[in-house]
C-alpha positions in Angstrom: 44.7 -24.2 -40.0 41.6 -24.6 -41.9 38.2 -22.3 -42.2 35.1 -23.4 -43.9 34.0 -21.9 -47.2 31.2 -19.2 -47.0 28.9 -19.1 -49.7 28.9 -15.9 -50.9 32.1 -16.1 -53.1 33.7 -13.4 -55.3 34.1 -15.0 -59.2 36.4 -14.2 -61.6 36.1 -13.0 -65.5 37.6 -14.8 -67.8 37.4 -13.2 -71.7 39.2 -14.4 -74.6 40.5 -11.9 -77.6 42.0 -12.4 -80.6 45.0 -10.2 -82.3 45.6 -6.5 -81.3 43.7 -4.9 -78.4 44.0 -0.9 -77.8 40.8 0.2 -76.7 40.7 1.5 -73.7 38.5 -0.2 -70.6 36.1 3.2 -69.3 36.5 4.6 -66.2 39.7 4.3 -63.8 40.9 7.5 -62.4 43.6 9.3 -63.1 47.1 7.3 -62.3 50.2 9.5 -60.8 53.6 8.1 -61.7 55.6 6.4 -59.1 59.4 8.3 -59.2 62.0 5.2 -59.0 63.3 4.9 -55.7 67.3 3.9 -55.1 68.2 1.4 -53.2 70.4 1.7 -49.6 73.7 0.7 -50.0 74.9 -1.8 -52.5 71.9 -3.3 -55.0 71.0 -7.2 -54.1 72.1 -9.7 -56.7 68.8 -11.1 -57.7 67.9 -7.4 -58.5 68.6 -6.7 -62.6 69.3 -3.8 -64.6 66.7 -1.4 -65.2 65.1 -2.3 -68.8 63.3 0.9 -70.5 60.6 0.2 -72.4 59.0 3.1 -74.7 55.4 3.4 -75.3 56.4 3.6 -79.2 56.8 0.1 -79.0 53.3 -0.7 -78.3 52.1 -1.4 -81.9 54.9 -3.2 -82.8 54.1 -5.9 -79.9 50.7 -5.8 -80.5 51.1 -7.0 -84.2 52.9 -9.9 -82.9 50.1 -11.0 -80.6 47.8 -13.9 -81.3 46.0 -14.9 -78.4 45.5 -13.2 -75.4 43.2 -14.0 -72.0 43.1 -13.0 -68.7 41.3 -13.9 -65.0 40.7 -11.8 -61.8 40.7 -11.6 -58.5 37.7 -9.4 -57.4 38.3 -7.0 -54.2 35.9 -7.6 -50.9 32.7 -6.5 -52.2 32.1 -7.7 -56.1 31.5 -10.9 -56.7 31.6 -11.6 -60.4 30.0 -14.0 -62.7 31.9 -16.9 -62.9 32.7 -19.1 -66.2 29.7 -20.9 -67.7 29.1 -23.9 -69.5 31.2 -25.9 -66.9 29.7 -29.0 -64.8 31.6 -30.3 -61.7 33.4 -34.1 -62.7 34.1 -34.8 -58.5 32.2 -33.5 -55.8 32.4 -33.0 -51.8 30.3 -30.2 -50.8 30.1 -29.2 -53.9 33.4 -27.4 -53.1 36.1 -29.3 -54.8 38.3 -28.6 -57.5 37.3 -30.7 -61.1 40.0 -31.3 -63.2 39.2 -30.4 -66.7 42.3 -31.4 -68.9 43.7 -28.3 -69.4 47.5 -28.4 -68.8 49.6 -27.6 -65.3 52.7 -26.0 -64.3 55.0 -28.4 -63.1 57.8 -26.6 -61.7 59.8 -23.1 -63.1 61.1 -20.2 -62.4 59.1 -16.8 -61.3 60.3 -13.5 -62.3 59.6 -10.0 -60.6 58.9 -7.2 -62.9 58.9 -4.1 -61.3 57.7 -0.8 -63.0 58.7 2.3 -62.4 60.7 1.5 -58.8 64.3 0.4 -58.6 64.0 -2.1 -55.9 61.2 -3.8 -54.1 60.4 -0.9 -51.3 57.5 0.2 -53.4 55.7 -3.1 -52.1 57.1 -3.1 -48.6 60.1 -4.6 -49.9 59.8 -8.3 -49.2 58.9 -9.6 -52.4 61.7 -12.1 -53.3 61.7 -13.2 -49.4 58.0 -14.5 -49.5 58.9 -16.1 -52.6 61.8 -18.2 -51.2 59.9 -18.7 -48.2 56.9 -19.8 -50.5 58.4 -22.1 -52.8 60.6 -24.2 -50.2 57.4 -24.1 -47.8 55.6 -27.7 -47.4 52.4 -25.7 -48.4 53.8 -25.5 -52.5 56.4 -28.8 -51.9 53.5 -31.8 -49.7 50.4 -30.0 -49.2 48.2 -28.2 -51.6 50.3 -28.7 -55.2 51.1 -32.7 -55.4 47.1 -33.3 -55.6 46.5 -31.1 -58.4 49.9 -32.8 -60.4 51.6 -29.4 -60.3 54.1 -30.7 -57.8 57.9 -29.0 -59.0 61.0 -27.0 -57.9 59.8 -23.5 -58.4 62.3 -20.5 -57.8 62.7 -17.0 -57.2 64.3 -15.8 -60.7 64.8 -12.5 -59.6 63.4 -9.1 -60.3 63.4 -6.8 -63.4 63.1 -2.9 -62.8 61.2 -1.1 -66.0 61.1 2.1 -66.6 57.8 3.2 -68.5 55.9 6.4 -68.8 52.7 6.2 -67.4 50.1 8.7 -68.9 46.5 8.1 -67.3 45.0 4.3 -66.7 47.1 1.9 -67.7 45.8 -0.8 -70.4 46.6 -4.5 -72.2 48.7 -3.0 -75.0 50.8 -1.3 -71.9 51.2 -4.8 -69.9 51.7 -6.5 -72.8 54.6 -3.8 -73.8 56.2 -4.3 -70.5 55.7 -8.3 -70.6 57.3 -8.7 -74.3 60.0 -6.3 -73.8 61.2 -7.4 -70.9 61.1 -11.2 -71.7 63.1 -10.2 -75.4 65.7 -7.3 -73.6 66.7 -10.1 -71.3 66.4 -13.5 -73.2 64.1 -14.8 -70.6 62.7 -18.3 -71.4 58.4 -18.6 -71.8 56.1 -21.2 -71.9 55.3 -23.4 -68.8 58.1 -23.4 -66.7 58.4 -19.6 -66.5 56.1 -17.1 -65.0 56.0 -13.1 -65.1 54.6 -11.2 -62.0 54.1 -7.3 -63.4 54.0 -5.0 -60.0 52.7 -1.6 -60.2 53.3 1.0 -57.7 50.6 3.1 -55.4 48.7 5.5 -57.5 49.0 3.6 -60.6 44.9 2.7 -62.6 45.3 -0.6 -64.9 42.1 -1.3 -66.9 41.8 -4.9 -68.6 40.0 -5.5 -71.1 41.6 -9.3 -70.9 40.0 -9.5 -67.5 36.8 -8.0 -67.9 37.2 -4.9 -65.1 39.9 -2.5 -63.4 42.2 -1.7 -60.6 41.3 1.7 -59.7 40.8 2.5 -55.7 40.4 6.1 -56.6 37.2 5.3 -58.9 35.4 2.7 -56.3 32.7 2.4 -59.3 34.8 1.3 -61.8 36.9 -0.8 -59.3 36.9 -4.5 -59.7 39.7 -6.3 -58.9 42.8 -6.9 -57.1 45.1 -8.8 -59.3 44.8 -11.0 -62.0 46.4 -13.9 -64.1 46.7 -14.1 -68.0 48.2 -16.2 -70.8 49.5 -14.8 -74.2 50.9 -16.4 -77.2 53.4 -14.3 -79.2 54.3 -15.2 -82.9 57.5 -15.3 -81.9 58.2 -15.7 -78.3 55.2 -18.4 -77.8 52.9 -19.0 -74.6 53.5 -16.3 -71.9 52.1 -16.8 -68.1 51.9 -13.9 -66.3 50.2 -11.9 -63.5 49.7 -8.3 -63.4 49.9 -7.3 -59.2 49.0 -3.5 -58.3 49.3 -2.1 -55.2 47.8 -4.0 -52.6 47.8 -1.6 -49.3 44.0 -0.2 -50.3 41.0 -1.3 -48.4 39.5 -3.9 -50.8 42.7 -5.6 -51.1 44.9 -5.8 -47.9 45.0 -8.8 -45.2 42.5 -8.7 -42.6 45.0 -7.9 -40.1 46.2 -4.4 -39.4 49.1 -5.8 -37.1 50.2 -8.3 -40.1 53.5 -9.8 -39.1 55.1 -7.2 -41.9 53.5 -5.0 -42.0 50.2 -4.3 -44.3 51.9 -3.5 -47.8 54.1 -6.5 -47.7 51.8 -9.0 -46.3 48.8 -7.6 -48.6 51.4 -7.8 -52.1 52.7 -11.4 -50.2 49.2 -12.9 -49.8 47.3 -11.5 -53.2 51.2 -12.8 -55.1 50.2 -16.2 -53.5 46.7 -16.2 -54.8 47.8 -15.7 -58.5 50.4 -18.3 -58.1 48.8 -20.9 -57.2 46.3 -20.1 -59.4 48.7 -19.6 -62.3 50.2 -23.4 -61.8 47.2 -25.0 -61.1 44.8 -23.1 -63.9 47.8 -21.0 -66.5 45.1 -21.2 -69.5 41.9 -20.4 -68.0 41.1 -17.2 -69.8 41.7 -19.1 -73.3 39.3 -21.9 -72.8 41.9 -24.4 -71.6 40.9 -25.2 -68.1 42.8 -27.5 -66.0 41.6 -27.2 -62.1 38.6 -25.5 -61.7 35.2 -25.3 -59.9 32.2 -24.3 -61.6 30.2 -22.7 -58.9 33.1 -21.2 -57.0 36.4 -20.8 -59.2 39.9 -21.7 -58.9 41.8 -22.9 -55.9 42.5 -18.8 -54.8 39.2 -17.8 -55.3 37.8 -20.1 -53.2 39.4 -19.2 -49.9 40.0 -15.1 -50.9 38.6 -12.7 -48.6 36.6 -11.5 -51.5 34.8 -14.8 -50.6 34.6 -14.2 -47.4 37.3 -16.3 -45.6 40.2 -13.9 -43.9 43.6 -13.8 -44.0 45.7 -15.4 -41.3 49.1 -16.0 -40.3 51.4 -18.9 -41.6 54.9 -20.3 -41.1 56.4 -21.0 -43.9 59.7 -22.0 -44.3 60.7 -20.3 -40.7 59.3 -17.1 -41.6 56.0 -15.9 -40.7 53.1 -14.2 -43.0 50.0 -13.0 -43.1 48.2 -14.4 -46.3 45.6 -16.5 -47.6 45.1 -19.9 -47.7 44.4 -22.2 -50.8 41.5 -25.0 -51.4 42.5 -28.2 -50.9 40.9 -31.2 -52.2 42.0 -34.0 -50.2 40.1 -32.3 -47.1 37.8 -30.3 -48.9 39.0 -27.2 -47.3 40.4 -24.0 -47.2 44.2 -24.5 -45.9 47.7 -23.9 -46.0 
């Protein structure tokens, strides 16, 4: 299925910091925390034990921090200033994706960190299904990721409950508390081959000052983006890829479809989780000036074919099981596809 690109695209921010970051981003509402939820009968394997982490830990990971950078997804609506100083190295359309030397994922594991919700219901509960649906699809395996050299076995590596009071908006220092101690509670390996999506249940604000904007439906002008993807480098736990996914069932954020295959929640978290993905193996380093696939008018290969830039969601086999999500740019048509 393809659809042609409209030209009125939504950009992402990309802003690189050094050392500690506390300030708070302005703006944002006031966040409600989500009360865990218990899960039906007996808990699924992939699911972990709860880890708590304690807001007293915050400057303690911040001191270990050394680089940190982040890039958004905008909701329908903004369209943001995208990365400057770049120039296209291929063309068709003008659309394509340049490679810019920066490196690639080539293969690893994905881990699920959920905050403040015991199980996956809080997102319509079908997280780790779209994964393995995802990554055994011909759209990660043939299509879209062999062109961009980020062809590799990727794999659902389960989820990771946190428990983690939530006072206000959340911030950096409070993803990046959540990232580190989740990654050190459970000796989880970093670097290229692993990457951390951090969900955040309804009513929950996140401002980032990483990537330039906020997640807050309840303050529309404050409200920037959906999602977003980041690399960190710890001083000692090294490079850390990561996404930070809030709730996705607001208008500004969900599919285009109100009869989604799964239902709104799950097929909204499902296609904005395949956006940062892709995004994340094809472009990990953006945010800290180490660009890999990119396109200087347009973005990376999610942004691209978002609905933010005007192309809608649609509905997709993959590996036998049907969702609604996005699609991804793909070079060797110069497309939008899946």
């Amino acid at each position: 299925m393809l659809s042609t690109i409209r030209r009125s695209v939504g950009w992402g921010v990309a802003i690189l910091f050094l050392g500690s970051v506390l300030s708070a981003c302005g703006g944002g509402g006031t966040s409600m925390q989500t009360t865990p939820s218990k899960p039906s009968g007996s808990v699924p394997s992939y699911i972990h034990k709860t880890t708590v982490v304690s807001r007293a830990d915050i400057s303690r990971v911040m001191g270990k921090l050394l680089r940190a950078g982040a890039y958004f997804s905008p909701r329908k609506g903004v369209h943001i200033k995208h990365i400057q100083g770049l120039k296209p190295m291929t063309s068709s359309a003008g659309y394509d994706l340049s490679y810019y030397g920066g490196p690639v994922m080539t293969g690893g594991n994905e881990y699920n960190i959920l905050v403040n919700c015991n199980d996956e219901s809080c997102w319509g509960g079908l997280i780790n299904s779209f994964e393995n649906s995802l990554y055994d699809s011909a759209m990660m395996n043939s299509d879209i990721l062999p062109q961009y050299n980020a062809a590799g076995t990727y794999s659902a590596a389960g989820d990771y409950p946190v428990s983690y009071q939530i006072s206000g908006t959340l911030q950096d220092q409070d993803i990046f508390n959540i990232l580190y101690n989740v990654i050190t509670a459970n000796n989880l390996p970093t670097g290229y081959g692993s990457e951390f999506h951090v969900f955040l249940a309804q009513g929950v604000d996140e401002c980032s000052n990483a990537a330039g904007g906020c997640y807050s439906p309840d303050n529309p002008s404050q409200w920037t983006y959906c999602a977003y993807h980041g690399s960190n480098d710890w001083s000692d736990i090294g490079h850390v890829l990561y996404s930070v996914e809030p709730y996705q069932g607001v208008n500004g954020c969900e599919v285009s479809n109100t009869n989604s295959p799964n239902g709104v929640v799950a097929d909204s978290t499902a296609s904005t989780l395949s956006h940062e993905t892709f995004e994340t193996i094809t472009d990990p380093d953006v945010a800290v000036n180490n660009i890999a696939w990119y396109n200087s008018s347009l973005g990376e290969i999610g942004d691209e074919c978002a609905p933010a830039a005007g192309v809608p969601t649609g509905n997709v086999n993959l590996s036998g099981a049907t969702w609604e999500i996005q699609m991804e740019y793909n070079n060797s048509i110069s497309d939008c596809s899946y």
